[in-house]
N, C-alpha and C positions, 0 to 999 in steps of 0.2 A: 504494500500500500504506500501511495507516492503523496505527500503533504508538500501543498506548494508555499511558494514562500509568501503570496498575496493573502494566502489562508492563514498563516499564521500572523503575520503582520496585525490583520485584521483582529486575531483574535488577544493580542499583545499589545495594542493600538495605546499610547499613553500619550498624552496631553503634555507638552513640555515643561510649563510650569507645575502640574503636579507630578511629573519626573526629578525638576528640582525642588520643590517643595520636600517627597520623600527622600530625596537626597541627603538634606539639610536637617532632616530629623533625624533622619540615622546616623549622621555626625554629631551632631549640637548635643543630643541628648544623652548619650554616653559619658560627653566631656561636662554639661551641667553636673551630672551626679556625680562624676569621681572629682568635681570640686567640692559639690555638696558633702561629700564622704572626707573628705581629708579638713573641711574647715571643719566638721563637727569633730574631729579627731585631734585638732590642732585645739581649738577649745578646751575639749577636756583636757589635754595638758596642761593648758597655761592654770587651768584652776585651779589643777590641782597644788599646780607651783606656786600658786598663790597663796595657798594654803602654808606655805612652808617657810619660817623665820629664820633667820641667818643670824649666828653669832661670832664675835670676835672674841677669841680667849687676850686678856689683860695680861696675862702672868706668860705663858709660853707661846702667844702670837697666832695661834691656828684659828683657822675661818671653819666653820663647822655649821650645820643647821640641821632642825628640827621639825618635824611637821606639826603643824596644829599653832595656835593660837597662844605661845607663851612670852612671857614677859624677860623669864630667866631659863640659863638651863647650865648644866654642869658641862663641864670640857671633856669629850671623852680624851683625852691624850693626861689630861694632870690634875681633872677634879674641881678644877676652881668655877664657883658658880659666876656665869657673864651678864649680863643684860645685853640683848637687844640689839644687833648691829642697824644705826638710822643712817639712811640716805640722807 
């Protein structure tokens, strides 16, 4: 059985503009979501870092940090309680 090329044309027959129309969805939307996916991923990061205080040891010099919302915390390297490292 011989399918000519007038018959299939016909039967594939698409509109230019909704050729590119579907074009441009099967690009665009892939690249919407895997931005959508990584700024939601980049978010949770930062809050979580946000969540997390930075201290400067007084006594032996180390930069060290802790998560959660404290005021003071102990050095792990030499014990001494810090406050706080402010910007």
């Amino acid at each position: 059985m011989h399918i000519s090329a007038a018959y299939l044309a016909s039967i594939f027959a698409v509109d230019a503009s909704l050729f590119i129309a579907l074009g441009l969805l099967v690009v665009i939307l892939p690249v919407l979501a895997l931005w959508f996916l990584y700024e939601q991923r980049k978010a949770g990061a930062c809050s979580r870092r946000a969540l997390c205080t930075t201290f400067s040891c007084i006594k032996c010099e180390l930069i060290y940090s802790r998560c959660g919302i404290e005021k003071e915390a102990s050095c792990p390297q030499c014990g001494y309680r810090n406050t706080r490292l402010k910007f």
